[in-house]
C-alpha positions as CSV (number, residue, x, y, z in Angstrom):
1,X,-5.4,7.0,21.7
2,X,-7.7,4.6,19.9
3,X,-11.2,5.4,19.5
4,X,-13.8,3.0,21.2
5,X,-16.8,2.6,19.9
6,X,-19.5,-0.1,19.7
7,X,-23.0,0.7,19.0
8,X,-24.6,0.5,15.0
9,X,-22.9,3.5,13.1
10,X,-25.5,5.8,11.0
11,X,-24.1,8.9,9.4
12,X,-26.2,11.6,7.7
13,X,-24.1,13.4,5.2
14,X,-25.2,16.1,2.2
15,X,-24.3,19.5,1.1
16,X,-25.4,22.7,3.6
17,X,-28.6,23.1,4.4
18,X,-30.3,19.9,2.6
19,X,-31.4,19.4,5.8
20,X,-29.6,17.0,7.6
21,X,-30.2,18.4,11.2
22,X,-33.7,17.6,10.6
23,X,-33.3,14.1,9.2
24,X,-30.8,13.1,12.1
25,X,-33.3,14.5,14.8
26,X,-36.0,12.5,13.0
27,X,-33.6,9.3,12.5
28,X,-33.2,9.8,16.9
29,X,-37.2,9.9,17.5
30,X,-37.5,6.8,15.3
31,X,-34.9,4.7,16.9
32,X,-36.1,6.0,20.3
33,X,-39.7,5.0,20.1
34,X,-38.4,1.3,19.9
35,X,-37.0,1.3,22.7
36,X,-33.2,2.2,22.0
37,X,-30.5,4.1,23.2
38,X,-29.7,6.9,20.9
39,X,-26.4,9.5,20.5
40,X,-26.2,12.1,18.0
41,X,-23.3,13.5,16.8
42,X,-22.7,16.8,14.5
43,X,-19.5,17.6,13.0
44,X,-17.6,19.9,13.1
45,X,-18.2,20.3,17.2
46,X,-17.9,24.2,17.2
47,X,-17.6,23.8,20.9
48,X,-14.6,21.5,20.8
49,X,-10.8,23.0,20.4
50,X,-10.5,22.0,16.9
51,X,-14.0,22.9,16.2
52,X,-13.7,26.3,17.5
53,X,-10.4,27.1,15.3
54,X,-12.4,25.3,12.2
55,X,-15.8,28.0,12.8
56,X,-13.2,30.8,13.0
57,X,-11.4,29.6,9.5
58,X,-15.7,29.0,8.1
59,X,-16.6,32.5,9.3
60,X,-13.3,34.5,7.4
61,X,-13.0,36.0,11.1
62,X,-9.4,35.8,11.6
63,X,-5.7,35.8,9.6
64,X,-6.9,33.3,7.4
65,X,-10.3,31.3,5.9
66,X,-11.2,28.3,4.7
67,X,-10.5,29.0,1.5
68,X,-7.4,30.6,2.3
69,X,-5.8,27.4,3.9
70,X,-5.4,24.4,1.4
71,X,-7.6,21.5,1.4
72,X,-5.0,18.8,2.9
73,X,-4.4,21.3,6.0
74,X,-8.4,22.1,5.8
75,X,-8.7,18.7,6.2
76,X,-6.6,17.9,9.0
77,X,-8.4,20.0,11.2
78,X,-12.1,18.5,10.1
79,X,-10.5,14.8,10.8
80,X,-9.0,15.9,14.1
81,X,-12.2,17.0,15.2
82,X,-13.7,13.7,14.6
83,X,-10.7,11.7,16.0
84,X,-11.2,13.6,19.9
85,X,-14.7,12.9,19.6
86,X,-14.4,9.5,19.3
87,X,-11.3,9.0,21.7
88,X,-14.5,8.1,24.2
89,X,-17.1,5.4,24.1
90,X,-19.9,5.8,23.1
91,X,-22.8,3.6,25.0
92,X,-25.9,4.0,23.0
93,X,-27.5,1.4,20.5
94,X,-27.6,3.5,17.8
95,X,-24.8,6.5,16.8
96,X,-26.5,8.9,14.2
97,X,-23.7,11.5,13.1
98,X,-24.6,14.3,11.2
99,X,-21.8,14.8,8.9
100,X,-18.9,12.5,9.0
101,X,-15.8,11.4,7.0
102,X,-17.2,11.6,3.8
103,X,-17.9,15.2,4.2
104,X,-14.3,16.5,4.7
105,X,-13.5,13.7,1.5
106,X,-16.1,15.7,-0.5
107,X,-15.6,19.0,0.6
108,X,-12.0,19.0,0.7
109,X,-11.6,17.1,-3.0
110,X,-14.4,19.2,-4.6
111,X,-11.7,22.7,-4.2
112,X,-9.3,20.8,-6.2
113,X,-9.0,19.8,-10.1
114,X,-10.7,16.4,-10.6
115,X,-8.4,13.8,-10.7
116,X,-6.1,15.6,-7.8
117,X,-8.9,16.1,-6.0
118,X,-9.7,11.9,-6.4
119,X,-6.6,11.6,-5.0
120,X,-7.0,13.7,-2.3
121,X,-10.5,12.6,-1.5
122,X,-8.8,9.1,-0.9
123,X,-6.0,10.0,1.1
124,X,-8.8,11.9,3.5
125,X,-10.9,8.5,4.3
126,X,-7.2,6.9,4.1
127,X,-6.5,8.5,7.4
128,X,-9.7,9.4,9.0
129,X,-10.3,5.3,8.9
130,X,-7.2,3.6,9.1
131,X,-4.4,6.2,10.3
132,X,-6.9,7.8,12.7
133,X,-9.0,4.5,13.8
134,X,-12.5,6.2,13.0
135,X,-15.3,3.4,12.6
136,X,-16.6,3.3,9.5
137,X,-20.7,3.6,9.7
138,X,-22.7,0.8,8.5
139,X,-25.1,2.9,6.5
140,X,-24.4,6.3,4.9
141,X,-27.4,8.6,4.1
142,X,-26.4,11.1,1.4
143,X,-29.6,13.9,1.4
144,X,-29.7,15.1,-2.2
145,X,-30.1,18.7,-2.9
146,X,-30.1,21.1,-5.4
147,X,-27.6,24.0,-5.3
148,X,-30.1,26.9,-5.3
149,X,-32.2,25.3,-3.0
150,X,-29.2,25.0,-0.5
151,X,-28.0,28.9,-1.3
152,X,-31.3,29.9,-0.1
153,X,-32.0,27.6,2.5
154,X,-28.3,28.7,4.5
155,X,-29.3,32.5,3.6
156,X,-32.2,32.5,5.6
157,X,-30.6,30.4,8.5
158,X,-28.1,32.6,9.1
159,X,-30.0,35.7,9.0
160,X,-33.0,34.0,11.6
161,X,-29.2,33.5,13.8
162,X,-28.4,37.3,12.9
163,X,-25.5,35.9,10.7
164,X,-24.3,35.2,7.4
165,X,-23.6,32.4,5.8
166,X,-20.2,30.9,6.0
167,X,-17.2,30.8,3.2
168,X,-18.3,27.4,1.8
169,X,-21.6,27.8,2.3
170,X,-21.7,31.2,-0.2
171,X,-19.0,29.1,-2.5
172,X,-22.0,28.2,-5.1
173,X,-19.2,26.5,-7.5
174,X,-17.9,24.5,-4.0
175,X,-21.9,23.4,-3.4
176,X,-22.2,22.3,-7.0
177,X,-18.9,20.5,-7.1
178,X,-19.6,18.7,-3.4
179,X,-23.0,17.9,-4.8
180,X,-21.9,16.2,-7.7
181,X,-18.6,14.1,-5.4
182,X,-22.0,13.0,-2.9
183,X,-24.0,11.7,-5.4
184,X,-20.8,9.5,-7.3
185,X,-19.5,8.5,-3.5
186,X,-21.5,5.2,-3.9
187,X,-18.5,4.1,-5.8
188,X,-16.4,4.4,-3.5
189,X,-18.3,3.9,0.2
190,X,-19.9,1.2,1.5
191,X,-23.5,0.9,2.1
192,X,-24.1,4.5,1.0
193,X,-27.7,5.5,-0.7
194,X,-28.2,8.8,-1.9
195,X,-32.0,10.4,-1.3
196,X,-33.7,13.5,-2.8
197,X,-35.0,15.8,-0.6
198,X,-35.7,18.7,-3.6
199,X,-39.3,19.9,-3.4
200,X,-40.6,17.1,-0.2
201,X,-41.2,17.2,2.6
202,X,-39.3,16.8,5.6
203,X,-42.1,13.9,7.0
204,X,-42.1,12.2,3.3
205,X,-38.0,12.1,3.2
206,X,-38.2,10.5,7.2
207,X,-40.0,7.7,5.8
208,X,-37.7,6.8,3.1
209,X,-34.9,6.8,5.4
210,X,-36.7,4.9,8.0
211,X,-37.2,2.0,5.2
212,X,-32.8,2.5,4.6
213,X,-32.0,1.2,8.3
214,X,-34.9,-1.1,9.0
C-alpha cells in the first residue's frame, strides 16, 4: 500500500534523551498558535505490532535483544514501523515526527565498522524512501547532545518510569558513534541543521528552531 501523505514534513531526530519529546511538543504549540493543524508522530510506536516486538528486542526482555539481532534485520523492523504508520493520511498542515528515517540510518550504521556501516546507512534511507514510499521531510532538526549528558539524562527517566534504560540507550560506545553519524548526516540529507542543546535551555533551543522553519 502506498503511503499518503500531504501536509509540510518536520522531523526531530538526535541521540536518546537530547530532548526531542520536548522540542517536538514545543515545535506543536508554535505551529498551533498560528492557526494550523498539527500531528505528531514518535517512532518507534510501542503500541503498534511492529513497535511492540521492537520495545521487547530494546528492553533485552525476550529470546533475543537489539544487539543480539543484526542491524539490517534491526532495521527492518524500525522501517516497518514507519511504513504502517504512514499507510494513512495524514490531514494536518504541519507533521512533526519525532524520530524518523534518519534514526534507524544512524543507529543501525553506527553498530557496524565505518565504511560497512556507510553502506548500510545508505541502503536504510534506500528503502525507507524509495522501496517503502516514506516522504522525505522538508526540514530535519538534528538536537546535538553530548554523550554523558544523554547517559544521565535516560538514567533518571527510566528510574522516574520505575525502569531502566534500554540496550542502546546504556550502549555509551552506540551514543558516541550515533552522535558523531548525526552531526556528518548533513552530507548526506537534505535540509538538515544540526543544533546544540548541551548546557541550554529547553525555552532558548525552541527559539532557534522556531527561526529553522519560519
Amino acid at each position: 500500500m502506498e503511503p499518503l501523505v500531504s501536509p509540510r514534513i518536520i522531523a526531530v531526530e538526535g541521540i536518546d534523551a537530547s530532548g526531542k519529546s520536548t522540542q517536538t511538543d514545543l515545535l506543536a504549540e508554535h505551529f498551533t498558535a498560528r492557526g494550523l493543524a498539527v500531528e505528531v508522530r514518535s517512532f518507534p510506536r510501542y503500541d503498534s505490532f511492529f513497535g511492540r516486538h521492537i520495545r521487547a528486542l530494546l528492553d533485552g526482555t525476550g529470546a533475543s535483544t537489539a544487539h543480539d539481532l543484526d542491524p539490517r534485520s534491526m532495521a527492518l523492523w524500525f522501517a516497518m514501523d514507519r511504513w504502517q504508520s504512514f499507510t494513512a493520511s495524514c490531514d494536518a498542515d504541519v507533521l512533526l515526527l519525532n524520530r524518523y528515517t534518519l534514526s534507524n540510518a544512524v543507529y543501525q550504521a553506527s553498530r557496524l565498522p565505518d565504511q560497512v556501516g556507510d553502506e548500510l546507512f545508505s541502503w536504510i534511507l534506500d528503502l525507507e524512501h524509495r522501496v517503502l514510499g516514506l516522504p522525505e521531510p522538508q526540514l530535519t532538526v538534528v538536537l546535538d547532545v553530548d554523550v554523558d549528558v544523554s547517559s544521565t539524562r535516560a538514567a533518571a527517566r527510566a528510574e522516574q518510569q520505575g525502569a531502566t534504560p534500554d540496550v542502546y540507550e546504556r550502549a555509551t560506545g552506540l551514543l558516541t558513534a550515533s552522535r558523531r553519524r548525526y552531526r556528518s548526516a548533513g552530507e548526506h540529507v537534505a535540509n538538515l541543521h544540526v543544533v546544540d542543546v548541551t548546557g541550554r535551555t529547553p525555552g532558548d533551543v525552541a527559539g532557534e528552531i522556531r527561526l529553522l522553519v519560519s
